[in-house]
C-alpha positions in Angstrom: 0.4 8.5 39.3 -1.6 5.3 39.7 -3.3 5.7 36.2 0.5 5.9 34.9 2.0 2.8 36.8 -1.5 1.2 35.6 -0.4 2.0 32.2 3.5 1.2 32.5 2.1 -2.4 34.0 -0.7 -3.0 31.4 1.9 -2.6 28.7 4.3 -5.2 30.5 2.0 -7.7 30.9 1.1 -7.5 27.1 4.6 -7.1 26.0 5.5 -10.3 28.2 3.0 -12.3 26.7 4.1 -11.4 23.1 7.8 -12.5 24.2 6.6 -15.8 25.8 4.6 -16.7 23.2 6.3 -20.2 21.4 6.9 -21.1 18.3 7.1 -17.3 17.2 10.0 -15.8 14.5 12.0 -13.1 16.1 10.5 -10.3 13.4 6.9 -11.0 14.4 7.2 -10.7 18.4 9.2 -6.7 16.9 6.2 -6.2 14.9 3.5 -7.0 17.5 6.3 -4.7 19.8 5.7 -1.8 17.8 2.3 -1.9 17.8 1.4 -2.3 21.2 3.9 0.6 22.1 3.2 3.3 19.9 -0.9 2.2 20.0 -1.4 0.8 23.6 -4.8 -0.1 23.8 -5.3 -0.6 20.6 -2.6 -2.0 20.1 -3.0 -4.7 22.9 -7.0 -5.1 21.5 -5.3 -6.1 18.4 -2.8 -8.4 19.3 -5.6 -10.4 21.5 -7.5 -10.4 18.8 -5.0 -11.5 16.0 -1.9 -12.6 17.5 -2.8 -15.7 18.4 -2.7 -18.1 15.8 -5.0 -21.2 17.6 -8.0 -22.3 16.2 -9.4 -23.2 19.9 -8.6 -25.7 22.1 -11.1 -28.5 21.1 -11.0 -27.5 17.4 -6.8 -28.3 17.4 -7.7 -31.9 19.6 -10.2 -32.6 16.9 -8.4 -31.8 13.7 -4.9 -33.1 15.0 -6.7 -36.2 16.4 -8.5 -37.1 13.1 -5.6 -36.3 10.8 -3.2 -38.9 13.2 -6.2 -41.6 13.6 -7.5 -42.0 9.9 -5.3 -44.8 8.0 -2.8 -43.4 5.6 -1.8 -44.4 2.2 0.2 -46.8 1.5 3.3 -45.7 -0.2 4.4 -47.4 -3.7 8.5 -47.9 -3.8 10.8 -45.9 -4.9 12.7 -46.2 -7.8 16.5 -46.8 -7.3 18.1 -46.9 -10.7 19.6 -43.6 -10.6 16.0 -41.5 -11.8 15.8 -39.8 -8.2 18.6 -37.3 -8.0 20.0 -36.6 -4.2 18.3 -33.7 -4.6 14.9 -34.8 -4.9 15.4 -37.5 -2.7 16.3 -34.5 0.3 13.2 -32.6 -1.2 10.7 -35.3 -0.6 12.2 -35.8 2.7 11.2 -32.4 4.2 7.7 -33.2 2.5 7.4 -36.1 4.4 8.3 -34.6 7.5 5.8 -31.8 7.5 2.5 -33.9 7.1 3.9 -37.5 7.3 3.0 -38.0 3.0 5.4 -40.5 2.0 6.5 -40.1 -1.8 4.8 -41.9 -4.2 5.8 -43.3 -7.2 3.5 -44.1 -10.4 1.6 -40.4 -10.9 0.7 -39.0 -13.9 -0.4 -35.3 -14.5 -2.3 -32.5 -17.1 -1.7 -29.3 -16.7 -5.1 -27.5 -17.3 -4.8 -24.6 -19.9 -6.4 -22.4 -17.9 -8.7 -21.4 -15.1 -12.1 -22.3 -17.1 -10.8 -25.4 -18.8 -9.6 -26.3 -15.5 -13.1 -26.2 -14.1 -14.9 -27.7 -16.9 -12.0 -30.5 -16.9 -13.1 -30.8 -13.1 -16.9 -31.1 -14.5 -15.8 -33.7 -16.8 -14.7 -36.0 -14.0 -17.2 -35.4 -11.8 -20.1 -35.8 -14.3 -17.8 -39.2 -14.6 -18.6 -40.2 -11.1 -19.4 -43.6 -10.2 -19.1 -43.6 -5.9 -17.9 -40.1 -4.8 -17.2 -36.7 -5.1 -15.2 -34.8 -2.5 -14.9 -31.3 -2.7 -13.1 -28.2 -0.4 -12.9 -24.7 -1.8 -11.7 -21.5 0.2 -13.9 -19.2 -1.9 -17.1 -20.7 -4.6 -18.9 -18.4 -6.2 -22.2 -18.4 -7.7 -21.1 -16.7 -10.9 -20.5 -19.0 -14.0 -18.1 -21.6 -13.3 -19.5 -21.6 -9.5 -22.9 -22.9 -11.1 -21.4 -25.2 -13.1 -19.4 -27.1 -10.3 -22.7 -26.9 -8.2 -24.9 -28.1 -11.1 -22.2 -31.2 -12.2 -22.6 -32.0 -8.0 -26.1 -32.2 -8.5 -26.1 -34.3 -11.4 -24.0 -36.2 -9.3 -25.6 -36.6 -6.1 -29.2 -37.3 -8.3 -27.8 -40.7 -9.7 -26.5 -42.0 -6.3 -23.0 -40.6 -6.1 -22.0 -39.8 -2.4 -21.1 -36.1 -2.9 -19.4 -34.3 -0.4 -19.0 -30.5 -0.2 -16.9 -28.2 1.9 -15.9 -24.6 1.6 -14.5 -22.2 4.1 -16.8 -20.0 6.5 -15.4 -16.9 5.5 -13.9 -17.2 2.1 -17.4 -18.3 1.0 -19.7 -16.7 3.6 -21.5 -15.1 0.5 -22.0 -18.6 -1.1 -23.5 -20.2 1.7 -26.5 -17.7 2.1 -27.2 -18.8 -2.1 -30.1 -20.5 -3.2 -27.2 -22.9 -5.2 -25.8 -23.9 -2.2 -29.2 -24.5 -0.3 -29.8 -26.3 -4.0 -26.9 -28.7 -3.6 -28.1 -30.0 0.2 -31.6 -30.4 -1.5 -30.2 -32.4 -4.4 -28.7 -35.1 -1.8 -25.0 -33.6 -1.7 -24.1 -33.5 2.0 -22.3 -29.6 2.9 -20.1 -28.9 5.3 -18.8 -25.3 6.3 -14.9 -24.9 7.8 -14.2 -23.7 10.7 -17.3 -22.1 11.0 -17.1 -18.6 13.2 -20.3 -18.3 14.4 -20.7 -15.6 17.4 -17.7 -13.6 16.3 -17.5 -12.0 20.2 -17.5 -15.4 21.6 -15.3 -16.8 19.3 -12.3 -14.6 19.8 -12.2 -15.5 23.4 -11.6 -19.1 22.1 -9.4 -19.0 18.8 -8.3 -16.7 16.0 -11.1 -15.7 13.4 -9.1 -15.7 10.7 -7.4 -18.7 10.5 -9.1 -20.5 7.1 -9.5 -23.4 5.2 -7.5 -21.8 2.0 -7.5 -25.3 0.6 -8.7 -26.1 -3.1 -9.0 -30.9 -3.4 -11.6 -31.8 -5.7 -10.9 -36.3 -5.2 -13.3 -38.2 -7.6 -13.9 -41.9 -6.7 -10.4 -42.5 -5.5 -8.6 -41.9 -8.7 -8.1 -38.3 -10.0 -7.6 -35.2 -8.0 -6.9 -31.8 -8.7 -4.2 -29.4 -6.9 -3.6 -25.9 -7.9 -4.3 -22.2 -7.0 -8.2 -21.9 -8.6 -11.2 -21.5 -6.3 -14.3 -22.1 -8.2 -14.9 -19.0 -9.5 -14.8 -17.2 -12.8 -11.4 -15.8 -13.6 -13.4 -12.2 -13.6 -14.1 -12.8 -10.1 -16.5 -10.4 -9.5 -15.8 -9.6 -6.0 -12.4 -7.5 -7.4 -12.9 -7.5 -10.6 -11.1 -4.2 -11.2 -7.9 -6.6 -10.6 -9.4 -9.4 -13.2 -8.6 -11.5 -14.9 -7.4 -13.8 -12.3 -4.7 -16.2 -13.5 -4.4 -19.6 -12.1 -2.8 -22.9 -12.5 -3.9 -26.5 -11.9 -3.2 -30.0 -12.4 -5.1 -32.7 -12.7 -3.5 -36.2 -11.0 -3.6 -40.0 -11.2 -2.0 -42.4 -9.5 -1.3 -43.0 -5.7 -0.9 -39.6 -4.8 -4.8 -39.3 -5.0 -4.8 -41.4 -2.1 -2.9 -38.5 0.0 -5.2 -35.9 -1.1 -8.0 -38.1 -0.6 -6.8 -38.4 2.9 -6.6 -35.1 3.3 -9.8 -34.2 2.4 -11.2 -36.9 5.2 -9.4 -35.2 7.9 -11.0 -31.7 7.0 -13.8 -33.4 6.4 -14.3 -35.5 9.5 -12.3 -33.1 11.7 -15.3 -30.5 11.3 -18.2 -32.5 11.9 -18.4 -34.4 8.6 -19.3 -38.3 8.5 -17.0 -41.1 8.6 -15.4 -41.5 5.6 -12.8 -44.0 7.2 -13.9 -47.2 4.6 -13.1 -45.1 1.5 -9.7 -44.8 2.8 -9.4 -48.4 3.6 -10.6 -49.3 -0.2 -8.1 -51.3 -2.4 -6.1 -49.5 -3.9 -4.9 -50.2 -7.4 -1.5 -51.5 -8.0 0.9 -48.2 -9.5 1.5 -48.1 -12.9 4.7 -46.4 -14.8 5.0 -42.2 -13.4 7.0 -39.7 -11.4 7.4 -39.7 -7.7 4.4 -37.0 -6.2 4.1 -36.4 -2.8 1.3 -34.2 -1.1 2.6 -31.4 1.2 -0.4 -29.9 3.7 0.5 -27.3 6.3 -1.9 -25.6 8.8 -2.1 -24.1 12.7 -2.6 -27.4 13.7 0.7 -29.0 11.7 4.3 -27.9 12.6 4.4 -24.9 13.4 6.7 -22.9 10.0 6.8 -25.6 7.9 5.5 -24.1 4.8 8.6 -21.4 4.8 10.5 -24.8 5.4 9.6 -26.5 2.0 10.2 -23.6 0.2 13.3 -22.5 1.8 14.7 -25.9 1.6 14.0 -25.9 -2.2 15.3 -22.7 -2.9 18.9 -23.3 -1.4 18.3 -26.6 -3.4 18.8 -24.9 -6.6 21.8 -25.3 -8.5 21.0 -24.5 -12.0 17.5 -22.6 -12.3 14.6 -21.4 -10.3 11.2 -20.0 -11.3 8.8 -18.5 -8.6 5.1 -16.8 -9.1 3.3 -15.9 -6.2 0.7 -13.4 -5.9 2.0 -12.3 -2.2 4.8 -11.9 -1.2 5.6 -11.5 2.6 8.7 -13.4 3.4 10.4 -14.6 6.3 13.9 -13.2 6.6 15.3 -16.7 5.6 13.6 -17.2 2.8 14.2 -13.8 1.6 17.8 -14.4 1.9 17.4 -17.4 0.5 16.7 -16.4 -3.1 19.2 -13.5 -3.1 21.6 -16.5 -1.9 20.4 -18.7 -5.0 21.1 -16.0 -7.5 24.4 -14.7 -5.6 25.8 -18.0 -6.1 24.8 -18.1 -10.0 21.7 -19.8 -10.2 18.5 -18.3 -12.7 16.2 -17.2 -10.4 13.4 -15.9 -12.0 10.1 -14.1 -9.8 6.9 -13.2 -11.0 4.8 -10.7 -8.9 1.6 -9.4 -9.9 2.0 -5.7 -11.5 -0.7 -4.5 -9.2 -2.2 -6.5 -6.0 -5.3 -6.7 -4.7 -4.4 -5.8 -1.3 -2.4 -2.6 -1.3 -0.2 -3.3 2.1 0.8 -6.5 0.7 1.6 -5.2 -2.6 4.2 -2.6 -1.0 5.5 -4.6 1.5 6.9 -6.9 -1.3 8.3 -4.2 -3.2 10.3 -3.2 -0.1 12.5 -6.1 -1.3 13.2 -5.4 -4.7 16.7 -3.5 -4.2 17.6 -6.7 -2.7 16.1 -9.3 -5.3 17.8 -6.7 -8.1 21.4 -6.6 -6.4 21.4 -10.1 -6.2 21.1 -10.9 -9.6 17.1 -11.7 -9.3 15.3 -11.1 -12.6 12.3 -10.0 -11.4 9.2 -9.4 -13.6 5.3 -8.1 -12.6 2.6 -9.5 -14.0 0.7 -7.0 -16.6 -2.5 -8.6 -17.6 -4.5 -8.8 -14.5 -3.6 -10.8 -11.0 -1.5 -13.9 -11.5 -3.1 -15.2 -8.9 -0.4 -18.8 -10.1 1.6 -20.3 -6.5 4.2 -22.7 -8.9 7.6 -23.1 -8.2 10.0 -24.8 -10.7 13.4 -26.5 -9.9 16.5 -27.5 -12.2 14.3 -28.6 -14.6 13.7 -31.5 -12.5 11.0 -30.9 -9.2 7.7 -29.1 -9.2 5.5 -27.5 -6.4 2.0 -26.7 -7.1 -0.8 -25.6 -4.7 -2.9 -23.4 -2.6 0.1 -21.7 -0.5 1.7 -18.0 -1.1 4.8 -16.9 0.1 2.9 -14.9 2.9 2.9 -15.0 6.6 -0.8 -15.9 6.1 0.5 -19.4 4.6 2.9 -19.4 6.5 1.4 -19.1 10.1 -2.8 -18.9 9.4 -3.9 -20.9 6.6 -4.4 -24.3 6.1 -3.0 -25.0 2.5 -2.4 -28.2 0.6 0.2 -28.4 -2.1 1.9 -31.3 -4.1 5.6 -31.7 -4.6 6.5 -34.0 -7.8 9.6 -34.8 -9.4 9.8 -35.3 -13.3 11.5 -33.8 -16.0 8.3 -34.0 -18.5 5.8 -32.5 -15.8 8.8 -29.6 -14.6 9.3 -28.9 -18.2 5.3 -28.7 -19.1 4.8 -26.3 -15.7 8.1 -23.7 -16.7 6.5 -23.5 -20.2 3.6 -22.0 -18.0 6.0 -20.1 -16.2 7.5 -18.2 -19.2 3.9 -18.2 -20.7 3.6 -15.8 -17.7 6.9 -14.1 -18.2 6.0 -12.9 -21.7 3.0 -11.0 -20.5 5.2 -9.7 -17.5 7.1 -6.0 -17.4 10.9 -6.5 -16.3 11.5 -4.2 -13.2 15.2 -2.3 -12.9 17.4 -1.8 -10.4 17.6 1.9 -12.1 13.8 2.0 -12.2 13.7 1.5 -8.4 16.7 3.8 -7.3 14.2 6.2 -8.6 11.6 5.9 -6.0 10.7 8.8 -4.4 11.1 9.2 -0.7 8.0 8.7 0.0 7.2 5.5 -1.7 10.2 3.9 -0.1 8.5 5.3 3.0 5.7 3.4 2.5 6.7 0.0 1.0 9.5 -0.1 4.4 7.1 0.6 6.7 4.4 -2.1 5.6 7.2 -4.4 5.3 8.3 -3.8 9.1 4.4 -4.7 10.1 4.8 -7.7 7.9 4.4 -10.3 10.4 1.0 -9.6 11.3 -0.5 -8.6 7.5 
């Protein structure tokens, strides 16, 4: 009898503390629920373990303390002849209000052609290099175009340019333990690792593991930066290469909105351990030339707390004419999964790309739990044939762009840090849907017949991974 009250007040206490929890979506406190009910212990072990989503108490006053104290940009003016639709205008506002990035006017932008000409354009501009070199990646590689980033660094660093190297402890836990990385701290680049784990017992009693830096900012000497999906890796990416190629987009930028990601990159930087790169900030900056309005849009456990579901949900029920999504995972919030049935309910294109098949199996068939829905609503919904489009882009009336590191996952949502940039030009939209339906013609259209033929237990499947969505 005591062993059974025991029990009854164990799973209480647990269940309490997933209700109290702040900050949380309705869904995710059902799904950590389940759990810990039909798997007590286990269950409870897990939810310690993983349902927190802090970094640590004096990693969050150290990252949210650096980001506040390191001067920002200064924003260029808007224009106000008429160029910036109300729409926009509304757009940037929720970008500004998420990471405090004012937009910018003045940018201009190339849109790599592809994953290996976006890293040798990235070892064009850092073999360029006159002062710095500031790099973040969640995952490098020492495979081909790891060892050319690494090798333009070194070049770099060897005639006096102050080059500065970070990459996630996890994503690139491989990389560290390289003789190229050991090769770049011996060549003068300084290294830095994010949000290193260290004792992995000791850490979960003070933070979430698996909260990463999923970040990809290459800033060159305060003038051109790079935003996009690629980690620096070969598109074969050996680690799963049974899912290669990976496909991936990025742009290259000029203008103020280097300055943003340039600030960016100082608060990772300095916020774990790095040195003070306050005086690079505080450099003149040159006056803005003609270009579209950019602004960038970073999210993380230590920003406001849903605010990447927030940009894209704002966008989405933006949409009046056209919208064009690829993500390679798709784990939505209930809102923003009503959202794009909303968009093409109420007439709007809405077109998805989803890869064909996923590198993680759960996420895969939790996605395709909502393509009745997508199909009903008038969605035309296409997977990706020719390996993993591994592209985050998000098109807009023909009119505003978002580019970046996030996915439409809880991960991004809740657990990464991500940066992104959110630009508004007809020219640059128009250059990133040609992309887009570059993707589409190597895609396979998916049915609303096609899917009413799922067998039972397939639907079984994809439903039940979708209900334990909130903590995939």
């Amino acid at each position: 009898m005591i062993a059974i009250l025991l029990h009854i007040a164990f799973a209480l206490l647990v269940s309490a503390h997933i209700l109290l929890r702040r900050h949380r979506q309705p869904e995710t406190r059902a799904a950590w629920l389940l759990i810990v009910v039909t798997l007590p212990y286990l269950g409870a072990l897990a939810y310690l373990l993983l349902g927190q989503t802090s970094i640590g108490r004096w990693r969050i006053r150290t990252m949210q303390r650096t980001f506040a104290d390191l001067p920002r940009p200064e924003a260029a003016a808007l224009p106000d002849d008429g160029r910036l639709s109300t729409t926009a205008r509304a757009m940037l506002r929720v970008g500004q209000s998420i990471s405090g990035y004012a937009p910018t006017g003045g940018n201009a932008m190339q849109l790599m052609a592809g994953s290996d000409a976006a890293i040798t354009g990235m070892v064009a501009d850092i073999d360029g290099a006159v002062d710095h070199v500031h790099l973040v990646f969640y995952i490098w590689l020492d495979d081909g175009n790891g060892t050319r980033m690494a090798e333009a660094v070194m070049r770099a660093a060897a005639r006096g340019v102050a080059c500065r190297v970070m990459v996630d402890d996890i994503g690139s836990r491989q990389f560290t333990k390289t003789k190229l990385w050991r090769q770049m701290a011996e060549a003068g680049a300084q290294t830095r690792i994010a949000l290193p784990v260290g004792n992995p017992l000791l850490r979960m009693l003070n933070g979430r593991i698996d909260l990463r830096n999923h970040r990809k900012i290459l800033v060159i000497d305060n003038r051109v930066t790079y935003c996009g999906s690629q980690n620096c890796a070969d598109p074969a990416f050996l680690p799963k290469a049974r899912f290669a190629p990976w496909v991936d987009t990025v742009m290259r930028f000029t203008g103020p909105v280097v300055r943003q990601n340039q600030h960016l990159f100082a608060s990772d930087w300095m916020g774990n351990g790095g040195d003070d790169i306050t005086a690079i900030l505080r450099a003149p900056a040159e006056p803005p030339g003609p270009g579209f309005v950019a602004q960038v849009v970073a999210t993380g456990p230590t920003f406001r707390d849903a605010a990447m579901p927030e940009m894209f949900t704002s966008l989405i029920f933006a949409a009046e004419k056209s919208l064009f999504i690829t993500t390679p995972y798709y784990v939505p919030t209930q809102a923003l999964q009503a959202a794009i049935c909303a968009a093409a309910n109420r007439g709007v294109e809405v077109t998805l790309i989803l890869p064909a098949r996923n590198d993680d199996f759960a996420v895969g068939a939790a996605s395709r739990s909502h393509y009745e829905s997508f199909l009903e609503a008038g969605v035309r919904l296409h997977e990706f044939l020719p390996g993993l489009l591994h592209a985050k882009t998000l098109t807009l009336d023909g009119e505003i762009t978002l580019i970046g590191s996030a996915n439409m996952d809880r991960r991004s949502f809740d657990l990464n840090y991500e940066n992104n940039i959110l630009l508004v030009d007809p020219a640059a939209t128009a250059a990133m849907r040609a992309r887009q339906e570059e993707f589409l013609a190597q895609s396979r259209q998916v049915t609303l017949e096609e899917v009413a033929a799922w067998g039972i237990g397939r639907r079984l499947t994809n439903n039940a991974l979708a209900i334990m969505g909130p903590v995939l």
